[in-house]
N, C-alpha and C positions, 0 to 999 in steps of 0.2 A: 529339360524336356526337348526333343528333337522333333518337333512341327512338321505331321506328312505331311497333312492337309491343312493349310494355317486358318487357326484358331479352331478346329474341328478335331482334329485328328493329331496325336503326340505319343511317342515313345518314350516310354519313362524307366529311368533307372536310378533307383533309389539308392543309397550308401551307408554303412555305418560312418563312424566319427573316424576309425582307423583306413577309412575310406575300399573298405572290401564290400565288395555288391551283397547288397540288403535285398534288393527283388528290383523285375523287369519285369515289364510286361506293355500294353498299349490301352492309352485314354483316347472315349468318342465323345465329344461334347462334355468335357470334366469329369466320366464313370467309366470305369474299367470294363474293357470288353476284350473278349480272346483268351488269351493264354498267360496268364501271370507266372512268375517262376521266383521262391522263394529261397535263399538262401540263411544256413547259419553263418556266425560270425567266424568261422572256422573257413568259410566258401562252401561248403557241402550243401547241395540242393538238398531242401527239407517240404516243399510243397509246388506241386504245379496245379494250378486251380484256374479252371475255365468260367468265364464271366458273359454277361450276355448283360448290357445297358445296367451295369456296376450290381450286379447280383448274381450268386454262385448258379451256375448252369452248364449242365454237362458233365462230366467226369473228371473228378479232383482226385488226387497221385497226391502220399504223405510220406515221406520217409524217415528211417533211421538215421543218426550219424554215421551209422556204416554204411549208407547206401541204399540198405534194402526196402523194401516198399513194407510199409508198416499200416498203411488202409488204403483204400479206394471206395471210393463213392459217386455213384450219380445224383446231378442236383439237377431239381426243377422248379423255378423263381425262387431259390433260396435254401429251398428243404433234399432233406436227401429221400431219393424216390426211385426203385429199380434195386437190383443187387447190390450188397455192399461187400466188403469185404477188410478181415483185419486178418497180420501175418505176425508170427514171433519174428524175434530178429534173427534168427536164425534163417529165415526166408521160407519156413514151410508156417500153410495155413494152418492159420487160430480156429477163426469163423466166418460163414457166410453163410447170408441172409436178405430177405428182404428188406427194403422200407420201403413206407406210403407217409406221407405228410411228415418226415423226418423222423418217424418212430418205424424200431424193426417191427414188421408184420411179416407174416406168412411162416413157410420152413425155416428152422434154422439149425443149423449144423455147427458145432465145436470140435474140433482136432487137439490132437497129445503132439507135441513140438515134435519135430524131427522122427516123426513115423508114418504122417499120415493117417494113423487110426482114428476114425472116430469116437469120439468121447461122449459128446452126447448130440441126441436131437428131440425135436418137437416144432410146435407152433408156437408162435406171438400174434397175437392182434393189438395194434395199434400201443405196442411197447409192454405189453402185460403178456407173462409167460400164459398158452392157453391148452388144454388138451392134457395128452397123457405125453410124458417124457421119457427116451429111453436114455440110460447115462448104459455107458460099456467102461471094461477096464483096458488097460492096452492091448489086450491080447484077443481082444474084440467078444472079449465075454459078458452078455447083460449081466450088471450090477446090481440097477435097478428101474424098477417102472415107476415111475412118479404121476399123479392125476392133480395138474393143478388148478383143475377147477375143484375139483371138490378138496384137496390139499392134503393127498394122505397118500403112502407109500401103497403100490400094488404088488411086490413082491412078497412072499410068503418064506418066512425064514425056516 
């Protein structure tokens, strides 16, 4: 540990056994505060996760071993709350969506890799699929309508 402010404040940088950085980031009073940054044992950054008095807050960054950004999320004393967001490794988005109290609620939207179409949407309340759902195929043709409240397909074959 590297003592900003002695006995208060320290910069920490953790190691594996092959001695390649494991993660960085800054301790306030013994809990993580600021910007942590995570490495695989490979050295490839795999998380950078924002902390506020050692509890996730703020916007955390997940990556692939290729690099690319494989989720994002905002946290709020712990939980993920605000937009989130997951990506294939290819780098085009999966899905986004809300959460509240760390479950997806509200819109949410699913992508076909490397096109950008939509695959499907609807709502979630508090982690439970809710409403009617449209699934498309890649060609951006409805598929189907889904009502998962009542749990029965609305398309007419």
């Amino acid at each position: 540990l590297n003592y900003l402010d002695t006995g208060f404040t320290s910069q920490a940088t953790v190691y594996y056994a092959n001695g390649a950085n494991k993660a960085s980031g800054q301790y306030y009073n013994k809990t993580k505060v600021d910007v942590w940054v995570n490495y695989s044992i490979s050295g490839q950054k795999n998380q950078e996760e924002q902390y506020n008095q050692g509890v996730l807050d703020g916007e955390s960054i997940y990556y692939y071993e290729n690099g690319m950004i494989s989720d994002s999320y905002n946290y709020e004393n712990g939980k993920k709350e605000g937009l989130g967001k997951k990506f294939y490794k290819s780098g085009f988005l999966n899905m986004k969506c809300n959460y509240h109290l760390d479950k997806l609620h509200g819109v949410a939207e699913f992508y076909y890799d490397k096109t950008n179409q939509l695959e499907s949407q609807g709502l979630y309340t508090l982690g439970l699929q809710d409403s009617i759902w449209v699934f498309y195929n890649e060609l951006g043709d409805t598929l189907d309508l889904y009502d998962y409240v009542n749990k029965r397909s609305l398309m007419i074959e």
